[in-house]
N, C-alpha and C positions, 0 to 999 in steps of 0.2 A: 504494500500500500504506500503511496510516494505523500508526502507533504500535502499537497492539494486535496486528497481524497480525507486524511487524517483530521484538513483544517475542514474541512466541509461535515466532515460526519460531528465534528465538534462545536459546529455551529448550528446543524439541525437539529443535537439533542438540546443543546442551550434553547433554544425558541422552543422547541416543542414541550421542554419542560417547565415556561415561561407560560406556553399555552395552558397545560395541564391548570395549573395553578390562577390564571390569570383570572378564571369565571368567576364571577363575585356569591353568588348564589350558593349554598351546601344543601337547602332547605327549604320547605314549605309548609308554615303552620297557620293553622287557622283557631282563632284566639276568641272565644265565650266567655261575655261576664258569668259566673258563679259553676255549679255544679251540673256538668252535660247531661249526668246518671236521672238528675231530680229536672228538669228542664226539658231531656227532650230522650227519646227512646233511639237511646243510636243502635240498639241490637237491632234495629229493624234497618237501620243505614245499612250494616254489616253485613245480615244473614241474610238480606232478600233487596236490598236496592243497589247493592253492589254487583251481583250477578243480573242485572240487566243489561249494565254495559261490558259483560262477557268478563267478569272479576269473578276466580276464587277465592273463598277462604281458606287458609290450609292450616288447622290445626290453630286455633285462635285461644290464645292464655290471657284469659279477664281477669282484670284485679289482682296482680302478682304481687302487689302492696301485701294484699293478706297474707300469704305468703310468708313474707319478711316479720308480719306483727308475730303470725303462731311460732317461727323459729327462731326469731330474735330479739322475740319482744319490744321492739317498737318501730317505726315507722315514722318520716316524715310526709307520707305520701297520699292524697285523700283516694286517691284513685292512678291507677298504673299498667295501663292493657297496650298489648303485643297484640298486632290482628296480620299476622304475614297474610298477604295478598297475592295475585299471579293475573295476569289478562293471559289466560294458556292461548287460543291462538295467533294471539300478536309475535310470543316470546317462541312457540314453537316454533315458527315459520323462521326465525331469525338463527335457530340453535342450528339449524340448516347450511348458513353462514357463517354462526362465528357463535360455536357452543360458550363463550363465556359469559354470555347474555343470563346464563346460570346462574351466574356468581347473585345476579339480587334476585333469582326467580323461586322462591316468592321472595318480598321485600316486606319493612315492619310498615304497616298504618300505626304510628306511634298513638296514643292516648296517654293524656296524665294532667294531675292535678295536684299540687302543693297543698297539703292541713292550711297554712298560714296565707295564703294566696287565695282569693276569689275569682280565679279567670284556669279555664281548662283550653287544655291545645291538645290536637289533632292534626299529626303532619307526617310527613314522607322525605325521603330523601329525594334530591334530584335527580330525573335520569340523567343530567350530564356525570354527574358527578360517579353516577353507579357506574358508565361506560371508560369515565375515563380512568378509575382506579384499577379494570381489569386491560386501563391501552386497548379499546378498542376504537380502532380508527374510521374502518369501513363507512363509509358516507349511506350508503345504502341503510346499513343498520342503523347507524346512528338518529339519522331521519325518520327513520319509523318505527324504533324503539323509547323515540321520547313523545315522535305523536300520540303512543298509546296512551300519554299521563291525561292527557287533555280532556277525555273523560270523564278521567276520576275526578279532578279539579274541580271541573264543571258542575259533577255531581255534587260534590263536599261543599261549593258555594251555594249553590242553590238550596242546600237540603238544611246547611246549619245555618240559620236567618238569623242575622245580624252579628255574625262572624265576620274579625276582621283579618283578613287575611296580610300575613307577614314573611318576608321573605329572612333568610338568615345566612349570612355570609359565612363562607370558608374562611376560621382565622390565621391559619397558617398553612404554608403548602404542604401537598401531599406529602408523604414520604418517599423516598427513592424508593422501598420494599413495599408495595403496596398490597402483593398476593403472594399467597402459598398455594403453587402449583406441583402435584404428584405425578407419578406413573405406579402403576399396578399390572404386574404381569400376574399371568395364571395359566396353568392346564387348564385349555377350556375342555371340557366336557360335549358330551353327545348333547344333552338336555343341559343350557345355561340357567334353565332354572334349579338345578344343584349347585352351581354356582353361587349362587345369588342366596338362598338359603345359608349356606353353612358361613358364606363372605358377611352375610349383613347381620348374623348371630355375634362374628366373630368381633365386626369393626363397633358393634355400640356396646357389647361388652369391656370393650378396649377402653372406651372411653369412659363406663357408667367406671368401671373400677378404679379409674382418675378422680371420682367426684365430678364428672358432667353429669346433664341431663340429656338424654335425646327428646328433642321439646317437637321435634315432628317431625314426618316424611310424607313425601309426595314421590308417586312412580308417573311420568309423563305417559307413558307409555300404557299404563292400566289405569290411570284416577283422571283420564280423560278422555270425552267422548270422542277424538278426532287423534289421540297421538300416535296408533299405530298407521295411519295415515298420511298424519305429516313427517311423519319422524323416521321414515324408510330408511335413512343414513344408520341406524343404531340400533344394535339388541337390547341395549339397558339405558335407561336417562333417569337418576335420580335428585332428590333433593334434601338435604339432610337438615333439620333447623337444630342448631347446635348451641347448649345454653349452662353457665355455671351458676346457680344461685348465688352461692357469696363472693362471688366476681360482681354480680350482676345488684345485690344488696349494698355492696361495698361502692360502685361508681354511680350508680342510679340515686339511693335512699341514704341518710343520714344531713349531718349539717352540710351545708353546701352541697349538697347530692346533684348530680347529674344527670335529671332524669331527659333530657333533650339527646343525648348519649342512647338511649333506647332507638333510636333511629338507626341503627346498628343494628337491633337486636330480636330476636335471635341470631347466631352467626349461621349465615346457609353456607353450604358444602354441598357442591354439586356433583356427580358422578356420572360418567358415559360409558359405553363400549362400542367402538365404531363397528358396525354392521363385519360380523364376521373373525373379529379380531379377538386376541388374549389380552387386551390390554385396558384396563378399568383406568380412564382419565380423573384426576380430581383437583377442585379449585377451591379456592374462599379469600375472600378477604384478608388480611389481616388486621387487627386490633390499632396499632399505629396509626392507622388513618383515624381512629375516632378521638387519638389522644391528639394528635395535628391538627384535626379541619372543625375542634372544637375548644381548641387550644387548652385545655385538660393541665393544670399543673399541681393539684396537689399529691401531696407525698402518696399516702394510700392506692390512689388511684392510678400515678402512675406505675407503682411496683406492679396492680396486678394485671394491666394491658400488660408490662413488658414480661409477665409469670406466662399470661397465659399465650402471648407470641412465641416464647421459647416453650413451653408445655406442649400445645399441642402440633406442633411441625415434626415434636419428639415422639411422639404418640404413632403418627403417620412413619415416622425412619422404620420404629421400633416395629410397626405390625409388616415390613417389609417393603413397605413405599420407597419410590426415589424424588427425590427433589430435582425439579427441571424446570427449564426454564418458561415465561411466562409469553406463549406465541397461539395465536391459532391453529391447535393441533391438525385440526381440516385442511392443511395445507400443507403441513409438513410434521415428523416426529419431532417434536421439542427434545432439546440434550438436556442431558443430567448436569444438574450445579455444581455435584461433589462428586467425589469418589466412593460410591458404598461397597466395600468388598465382598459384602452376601450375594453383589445382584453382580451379573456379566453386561458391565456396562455397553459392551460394544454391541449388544441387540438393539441397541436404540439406533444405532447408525445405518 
């Protein structure tokens, strides 16, 4: 590579990581004087006016506050609901393109309300922000990945009257490490539903004995009316919502608590196997972005993002996983980060 090529590639990551960062936007809440619970029936927002405009819910945890009061005895939080969401075939049509569309599929509908505060909020992350944490570029997806928000919006103004709607800026940039991307080889089998079995016994075991929860799952492929249709690319598309209470006690609920920080959460971990192959793709997020794009500094809070970034990537080495780089697999095998000596790294090439 001569000078010229070196100063150029050095100046397109400079811009483009200029670009990542530059959007002012992390967020969309919409803000209600007093208590939404006494005010207005959002269970009926959730369980039936959402899937009008083609929205799942996938495994919805209301009032996780209670939660925190039965095992910790107290709470700062009047109210505190997870409502992961999915528009399946906006997202499926895209996984087509560029599977890390995963990474927020589903994403949190945040809910929450402060004991000492009169105003509840209701908000989502931005799709810019969800595309650009997994680098994805494609104009195509990009353009119709965030068309799909326009709905929900539409709906969530219309329906909460007299909601003011608030946007909320990214306070610091991204991180450089934005995702933890795996590979998983396997004998596949005659029947990949033995596979699949004895894998998804194996991998939330892994984690329940960590102290996670496995807080939900979605199979594209069977929990929707059209995925064995759209999804002709792949034998498995999963989605894993992935949750620690005293992670989630500790940055959400107490003095200063962070419960805006739920717009993260649960953490999704998405999983593929491309149409015929031995190889189980997996993605997620990492935690850093919510200590960065919410500028996060107390003590507490930061130890347990950077516990549970180094935790669970450990978890993934240890059940066999490799760590690779973060590319749309659909177009090429992504390389390994490290060297793991269990795995024969040169199958990826």
């Amino acid at each position: 590579m001569n000078i010229n090529s070196i100063l150029f590639s050095f100046i397109f990551i400079t811009l483009y990581s200029i670009y990542l960062t530059a959007k002012s936007d992390l967020a969309t809440f919409y803000e209600l004087d007093g208590n939404i619970e006494k005010s207005y029936d959002y269970s009926a927002l959730v369980e039936k006016k959402l899937k009008t405009i083609g929205f799942s819910v996938v495994d919805p945890h209301y009032r996780v506050n209670n939660q925190y009061k039965r095992k910790y005895g107290s709470t700062e939080l009047d109210i505190l609901s997870f409502i992961p969401i999915v528009n399946d075939n906006a997202v499926m049509e895209l996984f087509n393109i560029d599977p890390r569309v995963a990474g927020f599929s589903p994403f949190n509908l945040l809910i929450y309300k402060y004991l000492d505060e009169n105003k509840t909020y209701i908000g989502h992350l931005n799709p810019e922000v969800m595309l650009d944490i997994f680098d994805i570029e494609d104009r195509d997806v990009r353009e119709k990945f965030i068309a799909s928000f326009s709905p929900l919006d539409t709906l969530l103004k219309k329906e909460l009257i007299g909601a003011k709607r608030i946007s909320i800026p990214i306070k610091k940039p991204l991180p450089k490490k934005r995702v933890f991307s795996f590979v998983y080889e396997f004998d596949r089998p005659q029947d990949l539903d033995d596979f699949a079995d004895e894998f998804q016994n194996s991998f939330e075991n892994a984690f329940i004995n960590r102290g996670y929860l496995i807080a939900g799952f979605y199979d594209f492929l069977a929990d929707t009316d059209r995925g064995e249709e759209i999804l002709k690319k792949f034998d498995i598309f999963w989605s894993y919502s992935l949750c620690h209470l005293r992670y989630s006690y500790a940055i959400f609920d107490n003095k200063e608590g962070r419960a805006d920080a739920g717009l993260f959460a649960p953490c999704t971990i998405y999983m593929f196997v491309k149409k015929g192959e031995n190889r189980l793709y997996i993605g997620m997020a990492t935690l850093e972005n919510v200590l960065r794009s919410l500028d996060i500094d107390t003590k507490i809070r930061v130890e347990w993002i950077n516990k549970l970034d180094r935790e669970i990537p450990q978890i993934l080495r240890d059940f066999g996983m490799v760590e690779v780089e973060n590319i749309n697999p659909l177009k090429r095998v992504p390389k390994p980060l490290y060297l793991n000596r269990a795995i024969k790294i040169d199958r990826y090439y």
